[in-house]
LOMARPA-323437 format. One record per residue (C-alpha): residue number from 1; residue in one letter; x, y, z. Coordinates in nm, 2 decimals, always signed. Layout:
<pt pos="NUM" code="A" x="X" y="Y" z="Z"/>
...
This chain:
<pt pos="1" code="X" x="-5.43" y="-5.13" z="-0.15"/>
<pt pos="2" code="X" x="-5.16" y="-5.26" z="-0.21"/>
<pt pos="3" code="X" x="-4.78" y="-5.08" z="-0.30"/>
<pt pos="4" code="X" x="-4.61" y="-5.19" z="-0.62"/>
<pt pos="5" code="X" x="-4.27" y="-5.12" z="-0.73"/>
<pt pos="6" code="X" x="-3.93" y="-5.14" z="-0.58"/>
<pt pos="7" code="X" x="-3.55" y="-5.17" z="-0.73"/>
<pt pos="8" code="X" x="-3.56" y="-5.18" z="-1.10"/>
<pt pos="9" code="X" x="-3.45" y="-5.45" z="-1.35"/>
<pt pos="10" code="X" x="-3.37" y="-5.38" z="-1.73"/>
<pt pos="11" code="X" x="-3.40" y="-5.59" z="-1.97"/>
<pt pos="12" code="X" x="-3.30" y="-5.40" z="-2.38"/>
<pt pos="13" code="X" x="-3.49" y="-5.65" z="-2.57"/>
<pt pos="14" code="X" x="-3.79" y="-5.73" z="-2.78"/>
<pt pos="15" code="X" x="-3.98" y="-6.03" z="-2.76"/>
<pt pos="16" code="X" x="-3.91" y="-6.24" z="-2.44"/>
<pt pos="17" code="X" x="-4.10" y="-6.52" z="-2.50"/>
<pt pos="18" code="X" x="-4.23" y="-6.77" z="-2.21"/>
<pt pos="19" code="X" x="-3.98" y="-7.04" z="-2.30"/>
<pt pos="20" code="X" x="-3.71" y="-6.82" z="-2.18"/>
<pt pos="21" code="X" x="-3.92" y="-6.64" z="-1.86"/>
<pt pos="22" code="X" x="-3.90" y="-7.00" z="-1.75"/>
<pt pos="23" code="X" x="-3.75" y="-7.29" z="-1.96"/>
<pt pos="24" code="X" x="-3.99" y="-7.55" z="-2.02"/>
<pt pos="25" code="X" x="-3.75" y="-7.82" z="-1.88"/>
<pt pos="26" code="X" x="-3.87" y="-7.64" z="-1.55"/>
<pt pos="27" code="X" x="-4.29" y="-7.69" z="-1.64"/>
<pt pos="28" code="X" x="-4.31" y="-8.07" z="-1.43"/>
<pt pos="29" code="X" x="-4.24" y="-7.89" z="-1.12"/>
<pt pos="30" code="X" x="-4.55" y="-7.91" z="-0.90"/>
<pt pos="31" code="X" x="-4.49" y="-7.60" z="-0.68"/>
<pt pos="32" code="X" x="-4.45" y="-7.30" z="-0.79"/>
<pt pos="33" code="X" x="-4.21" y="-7.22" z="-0.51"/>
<pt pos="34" code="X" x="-3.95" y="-7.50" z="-0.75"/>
<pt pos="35" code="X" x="-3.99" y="-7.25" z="-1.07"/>
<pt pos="36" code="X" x="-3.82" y="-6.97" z="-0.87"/>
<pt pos="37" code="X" x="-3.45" y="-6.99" z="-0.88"/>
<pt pos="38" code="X" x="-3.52" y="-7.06" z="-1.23"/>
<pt pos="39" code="X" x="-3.63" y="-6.75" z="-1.36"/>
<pt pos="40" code="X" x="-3.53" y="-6.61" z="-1.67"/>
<pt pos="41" code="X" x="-3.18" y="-6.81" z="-1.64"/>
<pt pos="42" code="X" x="-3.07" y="-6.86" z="-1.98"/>
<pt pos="43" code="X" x="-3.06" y="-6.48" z="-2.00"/>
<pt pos="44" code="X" x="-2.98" y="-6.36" z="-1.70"/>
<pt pos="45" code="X" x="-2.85" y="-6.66" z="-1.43"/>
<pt pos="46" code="X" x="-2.64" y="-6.77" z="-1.69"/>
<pt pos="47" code="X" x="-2.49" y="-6.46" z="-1.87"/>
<pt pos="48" code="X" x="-2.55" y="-6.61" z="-2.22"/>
<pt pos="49" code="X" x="-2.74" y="-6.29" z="-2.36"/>
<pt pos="50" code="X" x="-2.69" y="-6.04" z="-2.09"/>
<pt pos="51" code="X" x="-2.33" y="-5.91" z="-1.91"/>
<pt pos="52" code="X" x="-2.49" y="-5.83" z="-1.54"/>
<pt pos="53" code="X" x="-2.45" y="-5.99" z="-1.20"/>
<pt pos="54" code="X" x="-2.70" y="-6.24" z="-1.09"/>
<pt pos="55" code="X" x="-2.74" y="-6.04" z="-0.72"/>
<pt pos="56" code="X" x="-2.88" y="-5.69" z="-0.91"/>
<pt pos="57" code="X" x="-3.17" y="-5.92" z="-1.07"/>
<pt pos="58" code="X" x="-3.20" y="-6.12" z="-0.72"/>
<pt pos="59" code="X" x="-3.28" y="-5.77" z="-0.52"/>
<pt pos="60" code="X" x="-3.55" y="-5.63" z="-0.86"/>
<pt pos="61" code="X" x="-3.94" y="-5.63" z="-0.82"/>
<pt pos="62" code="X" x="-3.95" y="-5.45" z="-1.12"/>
<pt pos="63" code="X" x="-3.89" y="-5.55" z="-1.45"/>
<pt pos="64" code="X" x="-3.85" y="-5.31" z="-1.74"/>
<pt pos="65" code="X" x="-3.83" y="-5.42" z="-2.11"/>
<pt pos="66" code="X" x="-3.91" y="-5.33" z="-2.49"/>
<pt pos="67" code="X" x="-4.23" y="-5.53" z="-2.68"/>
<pt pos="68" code="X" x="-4.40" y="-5.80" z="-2.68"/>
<pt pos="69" code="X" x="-4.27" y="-5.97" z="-2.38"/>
<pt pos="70" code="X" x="-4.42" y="-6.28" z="-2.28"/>
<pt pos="71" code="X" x="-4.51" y="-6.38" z="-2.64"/>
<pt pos="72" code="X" x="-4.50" y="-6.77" z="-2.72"/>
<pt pos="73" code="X" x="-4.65" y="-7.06" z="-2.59"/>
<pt pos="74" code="X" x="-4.98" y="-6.95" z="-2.27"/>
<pt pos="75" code="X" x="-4.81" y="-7.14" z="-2.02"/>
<pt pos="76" code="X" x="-4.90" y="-6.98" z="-1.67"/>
<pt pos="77" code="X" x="-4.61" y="-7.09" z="-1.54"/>
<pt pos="78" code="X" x="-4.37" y="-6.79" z="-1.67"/>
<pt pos="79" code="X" x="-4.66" y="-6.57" z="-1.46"/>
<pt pos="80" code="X" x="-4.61" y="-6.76" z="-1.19"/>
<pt pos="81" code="X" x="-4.23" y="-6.77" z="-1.19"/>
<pt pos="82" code="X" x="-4.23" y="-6.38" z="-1.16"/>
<pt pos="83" code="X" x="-4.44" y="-6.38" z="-0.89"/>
<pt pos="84" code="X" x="-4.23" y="-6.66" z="-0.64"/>
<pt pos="85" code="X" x="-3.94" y="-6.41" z="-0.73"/>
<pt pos="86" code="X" x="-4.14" y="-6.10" z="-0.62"/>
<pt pos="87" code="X" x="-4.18" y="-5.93" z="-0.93"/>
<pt pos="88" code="X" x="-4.50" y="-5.72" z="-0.88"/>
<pt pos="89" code="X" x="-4.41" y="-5.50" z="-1.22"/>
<pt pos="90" code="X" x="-4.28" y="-5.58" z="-1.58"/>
<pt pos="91" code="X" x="-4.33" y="-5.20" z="-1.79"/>
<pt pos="92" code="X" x="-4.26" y="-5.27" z="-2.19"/>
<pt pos="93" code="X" x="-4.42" y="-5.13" z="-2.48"/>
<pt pos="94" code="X" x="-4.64" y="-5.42" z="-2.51"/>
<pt pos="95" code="X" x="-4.75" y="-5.77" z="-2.39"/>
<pt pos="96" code="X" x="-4.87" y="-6.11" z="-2.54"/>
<pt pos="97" code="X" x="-5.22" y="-6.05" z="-2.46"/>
<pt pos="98" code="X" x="-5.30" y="-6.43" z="-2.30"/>
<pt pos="99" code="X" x="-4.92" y="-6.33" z="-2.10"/>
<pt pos="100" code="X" x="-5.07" y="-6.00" z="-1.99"/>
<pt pos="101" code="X" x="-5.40" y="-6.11" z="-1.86"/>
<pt pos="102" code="X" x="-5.22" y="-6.34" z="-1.67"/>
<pt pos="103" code="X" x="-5.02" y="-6.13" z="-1.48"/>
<pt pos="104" code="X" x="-5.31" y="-5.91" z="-1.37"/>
<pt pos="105" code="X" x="-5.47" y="-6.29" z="-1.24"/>
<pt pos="106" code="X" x="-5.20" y="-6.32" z="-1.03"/>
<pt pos="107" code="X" x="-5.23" y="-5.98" z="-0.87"/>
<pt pos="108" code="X" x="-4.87" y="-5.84" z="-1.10"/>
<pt pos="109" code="X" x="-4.91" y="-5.51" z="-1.32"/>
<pt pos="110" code="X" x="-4.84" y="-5.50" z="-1.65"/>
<pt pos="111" code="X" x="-4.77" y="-5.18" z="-1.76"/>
<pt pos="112" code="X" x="-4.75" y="-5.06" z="-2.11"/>
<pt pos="113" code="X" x="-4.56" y="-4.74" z="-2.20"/>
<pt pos="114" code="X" x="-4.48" y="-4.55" z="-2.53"/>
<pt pos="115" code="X" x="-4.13" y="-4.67" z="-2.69"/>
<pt pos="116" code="X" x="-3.98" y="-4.31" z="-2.57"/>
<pt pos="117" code="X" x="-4.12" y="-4.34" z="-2.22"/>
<pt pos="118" code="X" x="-3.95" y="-4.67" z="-2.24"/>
<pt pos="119" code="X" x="-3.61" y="-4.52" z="-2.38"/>
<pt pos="120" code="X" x="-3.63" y="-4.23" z="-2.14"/>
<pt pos="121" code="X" x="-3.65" y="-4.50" z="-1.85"/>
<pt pos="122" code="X" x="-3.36" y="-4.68" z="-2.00"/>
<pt pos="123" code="X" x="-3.19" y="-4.38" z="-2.00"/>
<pt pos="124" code="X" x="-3.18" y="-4.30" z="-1.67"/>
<pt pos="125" code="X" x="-2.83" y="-4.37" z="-1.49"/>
<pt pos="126" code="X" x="-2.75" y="-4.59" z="-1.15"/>
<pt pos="127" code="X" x="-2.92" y="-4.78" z="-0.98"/>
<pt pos="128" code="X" x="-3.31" y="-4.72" z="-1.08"/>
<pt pos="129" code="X" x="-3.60" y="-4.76" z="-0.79"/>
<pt pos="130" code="X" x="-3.95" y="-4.77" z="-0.97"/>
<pt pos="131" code="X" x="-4.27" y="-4.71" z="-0.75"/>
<pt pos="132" code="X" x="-4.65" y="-4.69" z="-0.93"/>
<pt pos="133" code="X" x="-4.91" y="-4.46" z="-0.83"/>
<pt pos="134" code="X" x="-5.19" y="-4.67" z="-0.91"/>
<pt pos="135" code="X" x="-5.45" y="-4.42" z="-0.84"/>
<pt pos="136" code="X" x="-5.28" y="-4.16" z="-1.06"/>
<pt pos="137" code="X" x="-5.18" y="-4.42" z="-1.31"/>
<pt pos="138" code="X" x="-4.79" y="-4.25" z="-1.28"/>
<pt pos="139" code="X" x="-4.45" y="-4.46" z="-1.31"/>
<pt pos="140" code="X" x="-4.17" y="-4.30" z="-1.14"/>
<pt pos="141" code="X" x="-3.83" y="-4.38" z="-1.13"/>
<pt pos="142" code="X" x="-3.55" y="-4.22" z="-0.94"/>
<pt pos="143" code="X" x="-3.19" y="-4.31" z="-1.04"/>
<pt pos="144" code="X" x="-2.90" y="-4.31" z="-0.75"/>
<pt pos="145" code="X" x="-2.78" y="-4.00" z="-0.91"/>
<pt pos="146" code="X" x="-3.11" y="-3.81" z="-0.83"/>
<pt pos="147" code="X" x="-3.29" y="-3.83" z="-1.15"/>
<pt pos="148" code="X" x="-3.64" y="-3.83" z="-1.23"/>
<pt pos="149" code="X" x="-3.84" y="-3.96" z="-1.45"/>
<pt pos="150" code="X" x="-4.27" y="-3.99" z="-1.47"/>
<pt pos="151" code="X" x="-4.44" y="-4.17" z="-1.71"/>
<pt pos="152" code="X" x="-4.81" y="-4.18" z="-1.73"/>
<pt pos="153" code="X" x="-4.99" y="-4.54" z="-1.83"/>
<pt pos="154" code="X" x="-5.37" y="-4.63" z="-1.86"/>
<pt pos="155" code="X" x="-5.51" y="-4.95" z="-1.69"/>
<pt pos="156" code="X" x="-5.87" y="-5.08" z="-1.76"/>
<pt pos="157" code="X" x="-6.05" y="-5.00" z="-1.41"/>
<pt pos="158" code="X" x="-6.16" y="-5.39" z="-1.36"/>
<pt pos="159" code="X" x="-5.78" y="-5.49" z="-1.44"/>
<pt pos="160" code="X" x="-5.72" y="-5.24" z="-1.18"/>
<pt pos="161" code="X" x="-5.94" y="-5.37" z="-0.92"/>
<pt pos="162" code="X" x="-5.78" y="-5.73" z="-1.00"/>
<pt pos="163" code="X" x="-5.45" y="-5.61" z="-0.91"/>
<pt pos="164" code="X" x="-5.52" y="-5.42" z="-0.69"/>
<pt pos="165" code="X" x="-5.72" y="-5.74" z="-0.47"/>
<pt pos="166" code="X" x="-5.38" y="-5.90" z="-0.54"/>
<pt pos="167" code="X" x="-5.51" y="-6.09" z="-0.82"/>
<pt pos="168" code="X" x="-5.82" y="-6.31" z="-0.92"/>
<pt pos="169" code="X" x="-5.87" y="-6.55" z="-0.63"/>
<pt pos="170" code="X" x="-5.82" y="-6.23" z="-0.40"/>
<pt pos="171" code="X" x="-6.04" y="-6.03" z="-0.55"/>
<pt pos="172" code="X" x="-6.34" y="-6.30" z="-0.59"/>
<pt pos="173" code="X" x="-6.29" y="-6.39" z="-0.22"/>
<pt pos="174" code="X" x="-6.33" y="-6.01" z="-0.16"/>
<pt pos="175" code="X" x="-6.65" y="-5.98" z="-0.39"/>
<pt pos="176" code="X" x="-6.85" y="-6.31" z="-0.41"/>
């Protein structure tokens, strides 16, 4: 199976809709490989919303956040500019359900946490590394100062399976 997680992205908002995961100037490209470097610019690649440097988001796999992210229009697009970028995790409080089924097509886990498991992650200093035990349904994160944290999620067992397979395609080629 494979292993999710890696260096650790955060993002302290609400509502990140799919217009800013990837603008839609971006939605004629017919690669997804072109949607890459355009990730989440107009809050992060350009500094507009966010004061952080460009490489710390270059180096994340894992995206942490507050609610409701990937609400707005169903475009798969957004899902598909995470995954050219090697995002294998987003953890919020929520998801846009059409966003969040999405993710788990492509073989990416989206992981829901309480609001305090969410603050408690923020809260953590340094440079954060998040790994998932998928079996055990456990987040943990380890800070550069030596903190700990563990969260615990719960994941459908058929979503799991999906990601697990590294998404749909994977997982009918594996079954069918």
């Amino acid at each position: 199976m494979k292993e999710f997680g890696g260096p650790a992205f955060f993002i302290d908002r609400d509502d990140i809709n799919t217009d800013e995961i990837i603008p839609a100037k971006y939605l004629t490209e017919i690669t997804k490989r072109a949607l890459q470097p355009h990730l989440l610019e107009d809050l992060i690649l350009d500094k507009k919303e966010f004061d952080t440097k460009a490489d710390d988001f270059q180096r994340a796999q894992v995206l942490v956040t507050r609610s409701n992210f990937g609400c707005g229009s169903s475009r798969e697009h957004a899902v598909w500019a995470l995954e050219v970028n090697d995002i294998d995790v987003v953890i919020g409080s929520s998801f846009a359900r059409i966003f969040r089924q999405n993710m788990f097509n492509c073989g990416i886990l989206a992981i829901e946490l309480t609001p305090e498991d969410i603050d408690r992650l923020f809260a953590i200093s340094g440079d954060v590394t998040i790994s998932i035990d998928l079996e055990n349904d456990k987040v943990i994160a380890s800070g550069s100062n030596g903190e700990e944290v563990q969260c615990f999620f719960s994941l459908n067992p058929f979503d799991k399976k999906l990601v697990g397979a590294g998404g749909w395609l994977a997982f009918a080629d594996q079954n069918y």
